[in-house]
N, C-alpha and C positions, 0 to 999 in steps of 0.2 A: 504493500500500500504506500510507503513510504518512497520507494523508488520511484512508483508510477506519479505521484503527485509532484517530485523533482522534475521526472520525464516532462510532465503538461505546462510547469513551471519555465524550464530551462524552452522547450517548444516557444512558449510566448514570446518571453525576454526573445528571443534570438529574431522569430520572424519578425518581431517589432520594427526591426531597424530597415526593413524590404522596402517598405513603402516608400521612406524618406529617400533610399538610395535610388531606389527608379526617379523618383521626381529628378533629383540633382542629377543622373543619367537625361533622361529624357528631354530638360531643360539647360543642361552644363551648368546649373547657377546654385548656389547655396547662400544665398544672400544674407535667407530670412533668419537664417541658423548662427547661433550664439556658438563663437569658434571655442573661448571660455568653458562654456559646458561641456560640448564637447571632449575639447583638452583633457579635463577634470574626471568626463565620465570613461574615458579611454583608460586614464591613469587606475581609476575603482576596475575598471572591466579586468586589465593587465593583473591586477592584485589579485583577481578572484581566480583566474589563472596558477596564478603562485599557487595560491591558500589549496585551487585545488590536485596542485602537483604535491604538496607539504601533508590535504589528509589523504592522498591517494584517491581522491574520488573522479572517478571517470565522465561523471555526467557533470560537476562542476568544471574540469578540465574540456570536454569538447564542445558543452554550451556557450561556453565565454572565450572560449579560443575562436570559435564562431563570431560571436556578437563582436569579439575584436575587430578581426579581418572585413566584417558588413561598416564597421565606425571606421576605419580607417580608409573603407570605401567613400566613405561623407568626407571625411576630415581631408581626404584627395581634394573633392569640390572646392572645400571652404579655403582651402590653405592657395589653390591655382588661383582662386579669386583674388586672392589676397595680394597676387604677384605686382598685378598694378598694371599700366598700359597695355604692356604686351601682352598680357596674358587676353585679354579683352580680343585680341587680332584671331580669338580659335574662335568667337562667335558666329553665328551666322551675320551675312550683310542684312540683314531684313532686324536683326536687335541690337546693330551698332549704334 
C-alpha cells in the first residue's frame, strides 16, 4: 500500500512538469516563469535525488531524477531567454 501511494505520488510530481515544458517547447518562451523558483526548486529536486540515493529508495531516486531532467528542460527556456539580443534572432520573424 505504501509503495503504491509513493508510485501515484512520484507519477504526479513528475508529469507535472509536461505541460509547462511543451508550452516553453511549442512557444520557445519562458517569460512568465520565475527563473528564482525555479533555480531553488531544481536545487530541492537534486537533494531529493541524494536523500534518495542515501535511503536507497528507488522510487524516490527515478521520480526526481525524472522531475530533474523535465526542470532543467524549462530552466533551458528561461536561462536562453535570458541571453539577451541574440538569443531573441532563434525567434520566428512573425514575434520579433
Amino acid at each position: 500500500m505504501n509503495t503504491g501511494i509513493g508510485l501515484f505520488a512520484a507519477f504526479c510530481t513528475t508529469i507535472s512538469y509536461f505541460p509547462q515544458l511543451k508550452k516553453c517547447w511549442e512557444t520557445n518562451s519562458a517569460g512568465d516563469l520565475s527563473l528564482k523558483m525555479f533555480l531553488i526548486l531544481g536545487l530541492g529536486v537534486a537533494t531529493w535525488v541524494v536523500y534518495g540515493f542515501l535511503q536507497g529508495d528507488i522510487i524516490i531516486i527515478i521520480a526526481n531524477s525524472a522531475s530533474l531532467c523535465l526542470l532543467l528542460g524549462i530552466l533551458y527556456f528561461k536561462l536562453k531567454e535570458r541571453g539577451g539580443p541574440s538569443s531573441r534572432s532563434s525567434l520566428p520573424r512573425s514575434t520579433r
